[in-house]
C-alpha positions in Angstrom: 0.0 0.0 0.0 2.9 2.4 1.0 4.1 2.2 -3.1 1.3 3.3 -4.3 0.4 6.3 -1.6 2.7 9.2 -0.2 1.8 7.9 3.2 -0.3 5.3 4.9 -2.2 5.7 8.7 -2.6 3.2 10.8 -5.3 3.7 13.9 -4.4 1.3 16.7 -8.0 0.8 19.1 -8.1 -0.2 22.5 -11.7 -1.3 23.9 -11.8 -1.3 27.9 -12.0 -4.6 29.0 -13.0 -5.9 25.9 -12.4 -9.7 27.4 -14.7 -9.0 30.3 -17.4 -7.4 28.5 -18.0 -10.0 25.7 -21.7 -11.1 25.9 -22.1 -14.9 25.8 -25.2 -14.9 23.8 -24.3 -12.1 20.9 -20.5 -14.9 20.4 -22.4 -17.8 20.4 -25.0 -16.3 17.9 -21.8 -15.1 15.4 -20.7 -18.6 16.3 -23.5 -20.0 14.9 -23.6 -18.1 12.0 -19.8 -19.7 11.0 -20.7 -23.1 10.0 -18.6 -25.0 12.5 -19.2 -28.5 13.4 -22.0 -29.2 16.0 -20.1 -31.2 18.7 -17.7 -28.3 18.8 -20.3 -25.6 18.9 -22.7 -27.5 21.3 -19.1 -27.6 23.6 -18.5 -23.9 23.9 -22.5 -23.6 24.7 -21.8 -25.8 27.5 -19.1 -24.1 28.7 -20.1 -20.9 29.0 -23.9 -22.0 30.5 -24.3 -22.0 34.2 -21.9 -19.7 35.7 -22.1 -17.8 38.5 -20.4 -15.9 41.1 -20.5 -14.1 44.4 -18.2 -12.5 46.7 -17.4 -13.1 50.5 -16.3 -10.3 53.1 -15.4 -10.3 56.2 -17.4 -13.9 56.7 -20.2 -12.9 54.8 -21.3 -14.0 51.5 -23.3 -12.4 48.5 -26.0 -14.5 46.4 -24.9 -15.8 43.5 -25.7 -13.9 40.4 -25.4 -15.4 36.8 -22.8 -14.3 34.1 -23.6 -13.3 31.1 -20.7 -11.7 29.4 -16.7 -12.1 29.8 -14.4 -15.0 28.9 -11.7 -16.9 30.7 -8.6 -16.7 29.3 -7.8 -20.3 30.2 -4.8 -22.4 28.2 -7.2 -24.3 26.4 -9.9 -21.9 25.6 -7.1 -19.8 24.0 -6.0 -22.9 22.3 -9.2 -23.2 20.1 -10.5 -19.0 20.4 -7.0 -16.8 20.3 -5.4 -19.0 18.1 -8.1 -18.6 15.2 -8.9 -15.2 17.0 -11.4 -14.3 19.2 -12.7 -11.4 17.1 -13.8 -14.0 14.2 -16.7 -14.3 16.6 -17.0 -10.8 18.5 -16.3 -8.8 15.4 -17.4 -10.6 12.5 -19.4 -8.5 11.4 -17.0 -5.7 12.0 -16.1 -4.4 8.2 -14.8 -0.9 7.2 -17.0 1.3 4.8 -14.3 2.3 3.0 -13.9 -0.8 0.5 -10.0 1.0 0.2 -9.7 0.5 4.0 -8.3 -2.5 5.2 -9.1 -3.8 8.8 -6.9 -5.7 10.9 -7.9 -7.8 13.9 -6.5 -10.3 16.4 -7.7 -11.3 19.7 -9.0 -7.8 21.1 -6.7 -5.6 19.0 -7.6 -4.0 16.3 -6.1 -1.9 13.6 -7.5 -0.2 10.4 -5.2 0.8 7.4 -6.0 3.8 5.6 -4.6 5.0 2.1 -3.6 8.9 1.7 -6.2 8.3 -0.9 -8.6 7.7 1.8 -7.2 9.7 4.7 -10.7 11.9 4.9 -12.4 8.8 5.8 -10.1 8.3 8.7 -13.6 9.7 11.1 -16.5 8.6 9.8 -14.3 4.8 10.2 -13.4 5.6 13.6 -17.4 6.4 14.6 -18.0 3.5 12.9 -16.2 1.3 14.9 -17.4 3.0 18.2 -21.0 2.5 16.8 -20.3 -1.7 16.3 -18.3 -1.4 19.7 -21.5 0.1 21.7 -24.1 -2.4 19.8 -21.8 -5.0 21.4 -21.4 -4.6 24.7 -17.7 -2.7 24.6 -16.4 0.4 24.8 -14.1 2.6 22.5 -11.4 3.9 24.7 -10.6 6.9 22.6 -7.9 8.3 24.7 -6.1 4.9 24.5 -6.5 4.7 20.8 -3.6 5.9 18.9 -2.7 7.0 14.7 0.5 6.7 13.4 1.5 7.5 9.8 4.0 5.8 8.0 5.7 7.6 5.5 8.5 6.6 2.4 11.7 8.1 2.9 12.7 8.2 -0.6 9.8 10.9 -1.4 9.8 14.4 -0.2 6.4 14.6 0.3 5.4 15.8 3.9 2.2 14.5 6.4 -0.7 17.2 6.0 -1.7 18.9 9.2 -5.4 18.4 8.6 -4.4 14.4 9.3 -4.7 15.2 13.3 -8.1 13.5 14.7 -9.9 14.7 17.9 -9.2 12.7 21.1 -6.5 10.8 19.5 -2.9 10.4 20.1 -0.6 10.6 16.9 2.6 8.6 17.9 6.0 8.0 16.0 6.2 4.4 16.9 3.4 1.4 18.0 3.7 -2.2 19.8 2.0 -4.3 17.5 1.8 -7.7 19.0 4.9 -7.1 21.0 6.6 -5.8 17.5 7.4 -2.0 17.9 6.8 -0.2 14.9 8.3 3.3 13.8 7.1 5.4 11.4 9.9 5.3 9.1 10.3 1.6 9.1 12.7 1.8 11.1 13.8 -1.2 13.6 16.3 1.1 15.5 14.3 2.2 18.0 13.5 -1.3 18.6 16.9 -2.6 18.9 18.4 0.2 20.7 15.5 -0.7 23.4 16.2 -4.3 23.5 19.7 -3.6 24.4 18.7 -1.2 26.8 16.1 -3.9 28.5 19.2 -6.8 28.4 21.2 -4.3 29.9 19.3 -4.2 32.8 18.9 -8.0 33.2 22.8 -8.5 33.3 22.7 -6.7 36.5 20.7 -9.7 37.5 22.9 -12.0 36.1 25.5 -10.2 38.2 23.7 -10.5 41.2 22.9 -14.1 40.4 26.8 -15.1 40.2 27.3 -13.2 43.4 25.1 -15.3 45.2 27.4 -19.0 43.6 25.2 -19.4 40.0 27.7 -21.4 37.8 28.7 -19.5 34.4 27.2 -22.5 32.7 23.7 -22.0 34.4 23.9 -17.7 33.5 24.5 -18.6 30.2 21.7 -21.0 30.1 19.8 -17.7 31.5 21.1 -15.3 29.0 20.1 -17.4 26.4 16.4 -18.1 27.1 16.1 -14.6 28.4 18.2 -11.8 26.2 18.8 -14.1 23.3 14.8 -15.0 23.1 14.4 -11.3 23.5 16.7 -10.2 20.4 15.3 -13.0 18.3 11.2 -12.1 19.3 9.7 -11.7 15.7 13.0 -11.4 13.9 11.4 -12.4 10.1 9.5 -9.0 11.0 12.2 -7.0 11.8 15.4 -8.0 10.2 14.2 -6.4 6.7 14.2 -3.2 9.0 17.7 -3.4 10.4 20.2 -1.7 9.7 24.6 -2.6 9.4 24.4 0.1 12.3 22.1 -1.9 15.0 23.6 -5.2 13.2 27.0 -4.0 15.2 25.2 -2.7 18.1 24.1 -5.4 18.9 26.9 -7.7 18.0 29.0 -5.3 20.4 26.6 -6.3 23.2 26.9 -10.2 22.8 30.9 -9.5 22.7 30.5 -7.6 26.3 28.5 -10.7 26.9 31.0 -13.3 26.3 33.7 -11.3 28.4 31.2 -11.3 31.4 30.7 -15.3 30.9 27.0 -14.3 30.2 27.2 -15.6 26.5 28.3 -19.0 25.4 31.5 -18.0 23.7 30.3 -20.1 20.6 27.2 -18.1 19.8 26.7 -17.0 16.6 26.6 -13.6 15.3 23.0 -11.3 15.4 23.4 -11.8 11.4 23.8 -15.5 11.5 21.1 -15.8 14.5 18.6 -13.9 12.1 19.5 -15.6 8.8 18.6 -18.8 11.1 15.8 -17.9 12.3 14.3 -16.9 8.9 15.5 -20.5 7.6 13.4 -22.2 10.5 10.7 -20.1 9.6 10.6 -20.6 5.8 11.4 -24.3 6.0 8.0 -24.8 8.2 6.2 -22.9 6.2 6.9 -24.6 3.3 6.2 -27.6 4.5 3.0 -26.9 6.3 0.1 -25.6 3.7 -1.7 -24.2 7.4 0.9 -21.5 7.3 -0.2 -17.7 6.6 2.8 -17.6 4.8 2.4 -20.9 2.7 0.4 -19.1 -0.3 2.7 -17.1 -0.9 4.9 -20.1 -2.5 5.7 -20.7 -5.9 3.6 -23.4 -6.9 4.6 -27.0 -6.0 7.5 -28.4 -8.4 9.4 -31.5 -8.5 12.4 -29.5 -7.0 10.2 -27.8 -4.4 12.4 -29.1 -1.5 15.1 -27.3 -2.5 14.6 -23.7 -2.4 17.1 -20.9 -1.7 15.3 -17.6 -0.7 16.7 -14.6 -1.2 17.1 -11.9 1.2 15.1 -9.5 0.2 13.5 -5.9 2.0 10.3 -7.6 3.5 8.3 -4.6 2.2 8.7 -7.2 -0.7 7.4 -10.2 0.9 4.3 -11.1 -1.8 6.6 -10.6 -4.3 9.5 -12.6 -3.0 11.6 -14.2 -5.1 13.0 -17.8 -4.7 16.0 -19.5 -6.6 15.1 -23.0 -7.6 17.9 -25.7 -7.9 17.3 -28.8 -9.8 
Protein backbone atom coordinates (compact mmCIF):
# COMPACT_ATOMS: atom_id res chain seq x y z
CA UNK A 1 0.00 0.00 0.00
CA UNK A 2 2.91 2.35 0.98
CA UNK A 3 4.10 2.23 -3.11
CA UNK A 4 1.30 3.29 -4.34
CA UNK A 5 0.42 6.31 -1.56
CA UNK A 6 2.73 9.15 -0.24
CA UNK A 7 1.79 7.92 3.23
CA UNK A 8 -0.27 5.31 4.92
CA UNK A 9 -2.22 5.67 8.69
CA UNK A 10 -2.60 3.17 10.77
CA UNK A 11 -5.33 3.66 13.85
CA UNK A 12 -4.43 1.29 16.73
CA UNK A 13 -8.00 0.76 19.11
CA UNK A 14 -8.14 -0.21 22.45
CA UNK A 15 -11.68 -1.34 23.94
CA UNK A 16 -11.80 -1.34 27.85
CA UNK A 17 -11.97 -4.61 29.04
CA UNK A 18 -13.01 -5.91 25.87
CA UNK A 19 -12.39 -9.68 27.41
CA UNK A 20 -14.72 -9.00 30.29
CA UNK A 21 -17.40 -7.38 28.52
CA UNK A 22 -18.04 -10.01 25.65
CA UNK A 23 -21.72 -11.12 25.93
CA UNK A 24 -22.07 -14.93 25.75
CA UNK A 25 -25.21 -14.90 23.84
CA UNK A 26 -24.31 -12.14 20.87
CA UNK A 27 -20.53 -14.91 20.41
CA UNK A 28 -22.39 -17.80 20.40
CA UNK A 29 -24.96 -16.33 17.91
CA UNK A 30 -21.80 -15.12 15.44
CA UNK A 31 -20.72 -18.61 16.26
CA UNK A 32 -23.48 -19.96 14.90
CA UNK A 33 -23.59 -18.11 12.04
CA UNK A 34 -19.82 -19.74 10.95
CA UNK A 35 -20.72 -23.12 10.04
CA UNK A 36 -18.62 -24.95 12.52
CA UNK A 37 -19.25 -28.55 13.36
CA UNK A 38 -21.97 -29.25 15.95
CA UNK A 39 -20.13 -31.21 18.71
CA UNK A 40 -17.72 -28.34 18.77
CA UNK A 41 -20.33 -25.62 18.89
CA UNK A 42 -22.67 -27.51 21.30
CA UNK A 43 -19.12 -27.65 23.56
CA UNK A 44 -18.52 -23.90 23.88
CA UNK A 45 -22.55 -23.65 24.74
CA UNK A 46 -21.77 -25.77 27.49
CA UNK A 47 -19.13 -24.08 28.72
CA UNK A 48 -20.08 -20.90 28.95
CA UNK A 49 -23.89 -22.01 30.51
CA UNK A 50 -24.26 -22.00 34.16
CA UNK A 51 -21.88 -19.65 35.73
CA UNK A 52 -22.12 -17.76 38.49
CA UNK A 53 -20.44 -15.88 41.06
CA UNK A 54 -20.51 -14.12 44.41
CA UNK A 55 -18.23 -12.49 46.68
CA UNK A 56 -17.44 -13.08 50.53
CA UNK A 57 -16.28 -10.34 53.13
CA UNK A 58 -15.38 -10.35 56.20
CA UNK A 59 -17.41 -13.93 56.75
CA UNK A 60 -20.17 -12.86 54.81
CA UNK A 61 -21.32 -13.99 51.49
CA UNK A 62 -23.31 -12.45 48.46
CA UNK A 63 -26.01 -14.52 46.45
CA UNK A 64 -24.87 -15.80 43.46
CA UNK A 65 -25.67 -13.88 40.36
CA UNK A 66 -25.42 -15.36 36.78
CA UNK A 67 -22.80 -14.29 34.08
CA UNK A 68 -23.63 -13.32 31.12
CA UNK A 69 -20.68 -11.68 29.40
CA UNK A 70 -16.74 -12.15 29.79
CA UNK A 71 -14.41 -15.04 28.86
CA UNK A 72 -11.75 -16.94 30.69
CA UNK A 73 -8.61 -16.73 29.25
CA UNK A 74 -7.77 -20.27 30.17
CA UNK A 75 -4.80 -22.42 28.17
CA UNK A 76 -7.22 -24.29 26.41
CA UNK A 77 -9.93 -21.87 25.62
CA UNK A 78 -7.14 -19.76 23.95
CA UNK A 79 -6.01 -22.90 22.28
CA UNK A 80 -9.23 -23.21 20.10
CA UNK A 81 -10.52 -19.04 20.41
CA UNK A 82 -6.97 -16.81 20.30
CA UNK A 83 -5.44 -18.95 18.05
CA UNK A 84 -8.14 -18.55 15.17
CA UNK A 85 -8.86 -15.18 17.04
CA UNK A 86 -11.42 -14.27 19.20
CA UNK A 87 -12.69 -11.35 17.13
CA UNK A 88 -13.79 -14.02 14.23
CA UNK A 89 -16.72 -14.33 16.64
CA UNK A 90 -17.05 -10.78 18.48
CA UNK A 91 -16.26 -8.81 15.41
CA UNK A 92 -17.45 -10.61 12.47
CA UNK A 93 -19.38 -8.54 11.39
CA UNK A 94 -17.01 -5.69 12.02
CA UNK A 95 -16.06 -4.36 8.20
CA UNK A 96 -14.81 -0.93 7.17
CA UNK A 97 -16.98 1.29 4.78
CA UNK A 98 -14.34 2.26 3.05
CA UNK A 99 -13.91 -0.83 0.52
CA UNK A 100 -9.99 1.00 0.24
CA UNK A 101 -9.70 0.48 4.01
CA UNK A 102 -8.29 -2.54 5.23
CA UNK A 103 -9.14 -3.79 8.77
CA UNK A 104 -6.94 -5.74 10.89
CA UNK A 105 -7.87 -7.80 13.88
CA UNK A 106 -6.46 -10.25 16.44
CA UNK A 107 -7.70 -11.26 19.68
CA UNK A 108 -8.95 -7.76 21.10
CA UNK A 109 -6.72 -5.61 18.98
CA UNK A 110 -7.61 -3.97 16.25
CA UNK A 111 -6.08 -1.94 13.57
CA UNK A 112 -7.48 -0.18 10.40
CA UNK A 113 -5.25 0.81 7.36
CA UNK A 114 -5.99 3.78 5.60
CA UNK A 115 -4.57 5.01 2.06
CA UNK A 116 -3.63 8.88 1.70
CA UNK A 117 -6.19 8.30 -0.86
CA UNK A 118 -8.55 7.75 1.83
CA UNK A 119 -7.23 9.72 4.71
CA UNK A 120 -10.72 11.91 4.90
CA UNK A 121 -12.44 8.79 5.78
CA UNK A 122 -10.09 8.27 8.72
CA UNK A 123 -13.60 9.69 11.13
CA UNK A 124 -16.49 8.57 9.85
CA UNK A 125 -14.30 4.76 10.24
CA UNK A 126 -13.45 5.60 13.61
CA UNK A 127 -17.41 6.36 14.55
CA UNK A 128 -17.97 3.50 12.88
CA UNK A 129 -16.18 1.29 14.92
CA UNK A 130 -17.37 3.04 18.23
CA UNK A 131 -21.00 2.52 16.80
CA UNK A 132 -20.32 -1.67 16.27
CA UNK A 133 -18.28 -1.39 19.68
CA UNK A 134 -21.51 0.14 21.69
CA UNK A 135 -24.06 -2.42 19.80
CA UNK A 136 -21.78 -4.98 21.38
CA UNK A 137 -21.43 -4.59 24.68
CA UNK A 138 -17.66 -2.75 24.60
CA UNK A 139 -16.43 0.44 24.79
CA UNK A 140 -14.10 2.61 22.54
CA UNK A 141 -11.43 3.93 24.69
CA UNK A 142 -10.62 6.94 22.57
CA UNK A 143 -7.87 8.29 24.65
CA UNK A 144 -6.12 4.94 24.52
CA UNK A 145 -6.54 4.70 20.79
CA UNK A 146 -3.64 5.91 18.85
CA UNK A 147 -2.66 6.97 14.73
CA UNK A 148 0.50 6.67 13.43
CA UNK A 149 1.48 7.54 9.76
CA UNK A 150 4.01 5.80 7.99
CA UNK A 151 5.73 7.59 5.46
CA UNK A 152 8.46 6.60 2.38
CA UNK A 153 11.73 8.08 2.88
CA UNK A 154 12.65 8.16 -0.61
CA UNK A 155 9.76 10.91 -1.39
CA UNK A 156 9.78 14.39 -0.18
CA UNK A 157 6.41 14.57 0.26
CA UNK A 158 5.40 15.76 3.90
CA UNK A 159 2.25 14.53 6.37
CA UNK A 160 -0.70 17.19 5.99
CA UNK A 161 -1.70 18.93 9.21
CA UNK A 162 -5.44 18.39 8.62
CA UNK A 163 -4.43 14.41 9.35
CA UNK A 164 -4.73 15.16 13.29
CA UNK A 165 -8.08 13.49 14.70
CA UNK A 166 -9.87 14.70 17.87
CA UNK A 167 -9.17 12.73 21.12
CA UNK A 168 -6.54 10.76 19.46
CA UNK A 169 -2.91 10.43 20.13
CA UNK A 170 -0.63 10.63 16.91
CA UNK A 171 2.58 8.63 17.89
CA UNK A 172 6.03 7.96 15.98
CA UNK A 173 6.21 4.35 16.92
CA UNK A 174 3.45 1.38 17.96
CA UNK A 175 3.70 -2.18 19.79
CA UNK A 176 1.98 -4.31 17.53
CA UNK A 177 1.82 -7.72 19.05
CA UNK A 178 4.89 -7.15 21.04
CA UNK A 179 6.64 -5.76 17.50
CA UNK A 180 7.43 -1.96 17.90
CA UNK A 181 6.79 -0.17 14.86
CA UNK A 182 8.29 3.30 13.85
CA UNK A 183 7.07 5.42 11.40
CA UNK A 184 9.90 5.30 9.15
CA UNK A 185 10.28 1.60 9.09
CA UNK A 186 12.66 1.76 11.07
CA UNK A 187 13.80 -1.17 13.65
CA UNK A 188 16.32 1.07 15.46
CA UNK A 189 14.31 2.22 17.95
CA UNK A 190 13.48 -1.35 18.57
CA UNK A 191 16.94 -2.60 18.94
CA UNK A 192 18.41 0.15 20.72
CA UNK A 193 15.46 -0.68 23.39
CA UNK A 194 16.16 -4.27 23.50
CA UNK A 195 19.66 -3.60 24.38
CA UNK A 196 18.65 -1.20 26.83
CA UNK A 197 16.14 -3.88 28.51
CA UNK A 198 19.23 -6.81 28.38
CA UNK A 199 21.22 -4.25 29.94
CA UNK A 200 19.32 -4.16 32.85
CA UNK A 201 18.95 -8.04 33.15
CA UNK A 202 22.76 -8.50 33.27
CA UNK A 203 22.70 -6.73 36.48
CA UNK A 204 20.66 -9.69 37.50
CA UNK A 205 22.88 -11.98 36.13
CA UNK A 206 25.53 -10.24 38.19
CA UNK A 207 23.69 -10.52 41.22
CA UNK A 208 22.89 -14.13 40.40
CA UNK A 209 26.82 -15.11 40.17
CA UNK A 210 27.29 -13.21 43.38
CA UNK A 211 25.06 -15.28 45.21
CA UNK A 212 27.35 -18.97 43.61
CA UNK A 213 25.18 -19.38 39.98
CA UNK A 214 27.65 -21.41 37.84
CA UNK A 215 28.71 -19.48 34.39
CA UNK A 216 27.22 -22.45 32.67
CA UNK A 217 23.73 -22.05 34.41
CA UNK A 218 23.94 -17.71 33.52
CA UNK A 219 24.50 -18.62 30.24
CA UNK A 220 21.70 -21.03 30.10
CA UNK A 221 19.78 -17.71 31.46
CA UNK A 222 21.15 -15.26 28.96
CA UNK A 223 20.12 -17.45 26.44
CA UNK A 224 16.41 -18.11 27.11
CA UNK A 225 16.07 -14.55 28.36
CA UNK A 226 18.24 -11.85 26.25
CA UNK A 227 18.83 -14.07 23.32
CA UNK A 228 14.84 -15.01 23.07
CA UNK A 229 14.36 -11.31 23.48
CA UNK A 230 16.73 -10.16 20.42
CA UNK A 231 15.28 -13.05 18.34
CA UNK A 232 11.18 -12.07 19.28
CA UNK A 233 9.67 -11.73 15.74
CA UNK A 234 12.96 -11.42 13.87
CA UNK A 235 11.41 -12.40 10.09
CA UNK A 236 9.49 -9.03 11.02
CA UNK A 237 12.20 -7.01 11.79
CA UNK A 238 15.45 -8.02 10.22
CA UNK A 239 14.23 -6.45 6.72
CA UNK A 240 14.20 -3.23 9.04
CA UNK A 241 17.72 -3.38 10.42
CA UNK A 242 20.18 -1.73 9.73
CA UNK A 243 24.60 -2.60 9.43
CA UNK A 244 24.45 0.13 12.34
CA UNK A 245 22.12 -1.89 14.99
CA UNK A 246 23.63 -5.20 13.22
CA UNK A 247 26.99 -4.04 15.17
CA UNK A 248 25.24 -2.65 18.08
CA UNK A 249 24.11 -5.38 18.94
CA UNK A 250 26.86 -7.66 18.04
CA UNK A 251 29.05 -5.31 20.41
CA UNK A 252 26.62 -6.27 23.25
CA UNK A 253 26.94 -10.24 22.81
CA UNK A 254 30.90 -9.53 22.70
CA UNK A 255 30.51 -7.61 26.32
CA UNK A 256 28.50 -10.66 26.89
CA UNK A 257 31.01 -13.33 26.30
CA UNK A 258 33.67 -11.29 28.38
CA UNK A 259 31.20 -11.30 31.39
CA UNK A 260 30.74 -15.32 30.90
CA UNK A 261 26.96 -14.35 30.24
CA UNK A 262 27.16 -15.59 26.54
CA UNK A 263 28.29 -19.03 25.43
CA UNK A 264 31.52 -18.04 23.72
CA UNK A 265 30.27 -20.11 20.56
CA UNK A 266 27.20 -18.06 19.80
CA UNK A 267 26.74 -17.04 16.59
CA UNK A 268 26.58 -13.62 15.28
CA UNK A 269 23.01 -11.32 15.40
CA UNK A 270 23.44 -11.78 11.36
CA UNK A 271 23.77 -15.51 11.46
CA UNK A 272 21.12 -15.76 14.53
CA UNK A 273 18.65 -13.94 12.13
CA UNK A 274 19.48 -15.61 8.84
CA UNK A 275 18.57 -18.78 11.13
CA UNK A 276 15.77 -17.91 12.27
CA UNK A 277 14.35 -16.90 8.93
CA UNK A 278 15.53 -20.49 7.56
CA UNK A 279 13.40 -22.21 10.52
CA UNK A 280 10.71 -20.08 9.56
CA UNK A 281 10.56 -20.57 5.80
CA UNK A 282 11.41 -24.26 5.97
CA UNK A 283 7.97 -24.76 8.21
CA UNK A 284 6.16 -22.86 6.16
CA UNK A 285 6.86 -24.63 3.33
CA UNK A 286 6.24 -27.62 4.47
CA UNK A 287 3.01 -26.92 6.32
CA UNK A 288 0.09 -25.60 3.74
CA UNK A 289 -1.68 -24.20 7.36
CA UNK A 290 0.88 -21.50 7.27
CA UNK A 291 -0.19 -17.72 6.61
CA UNK A 292 2.83 -17.56 4.82
CA UNK A 293 2.42 -20.87 2.69
CA UNK A 294 0.37 -19.08 -0.27
CA UNK A 295 2.69 -17.08 -0.89
CA UNK A 296 4.92 -20.08 -2.47
CA UNK A 297 5.65 -20.71 -5.93
CA UNK A 298 3.58 -23.40 -6.92
CA UNK A 299 4.57 -27.00 -6.00
CA UNK A 300 7.47 -28.39 -8.37
CA UNK A 301 9.41 -31.47 -8.47
CA UNK A 302 12.37 -29.47 -6.97
CA UNK A 303 10.19 -27.78 -4.41
CA UNK A 304 12.44 -29.09 -1.53
CA UNK A 305 15.10 -27.32 -2.49
CA UNK A 306 14.65 -23.74 -2.38
CA UNK A 307 17.09 -20.85 -1.69
CA UNK A 308 15.30 -17.58 -0.69
CA UNK A 309 16.68 -14.57 -1.25
CA UNK A 310 17.08 -11.90 1.23
CA UNK A 311 15.09 -9.45 0.23
CA UNK A 312 13.51 -5.86 1.98
CA UNK A 313 10.28 -7.55 3.47
CA UNK A 314 8.28 -4.60 2.22
CA UNK A 315 8.72 -7.16 -0.74
CA UNK A 316 7.36 -10.21 0.90
CA UNK A 317 4.33 -11.05 -1.85
CA UNK A 318 6.57 -10.64 -4.25
CA UNK A 319 9.54 -12.64 -2.96
CA UNK A 320 11.60 -14.19 -5.07
CA UNK A 321 13.01 -17.80 -4.67
CA UNK A 322 16.03 -19.51 -6.63
CA UNK A 323 15.10 -23.04 -7.57
CA UNK A 324 17.92 -25.67 -7.86
CA UNK A 325 17.26 -28.84 -9.79
Amino acid sequence: MLANNPYVIVISFDFSKAFDTVRHSSMLHKLEQLGIPDNVYNWFVDYFYGHCHSTMYGGSESLLRSINASVVQLVLYKALVSAQQLNVFTASDLQPLNALNQLVKYADDTYIIVPASCADTQCSEIDHVESWARENNLQLNRTKTRQIIFTDKRRKQGVPELLTLPDVARVSSLKILGVTITNGLSASEPVRNVISNSAQTLHALWVLRAHGMPDEALQVVFRSVVVGRLLYAPCALSGFVTATDRKRVDAFLRRSKLSRFCSPDLASYDELLAEADTRVFSRTSTNSLRVLYHLLPPPSTASQHYIIYALAHLNLPTASFKCIS
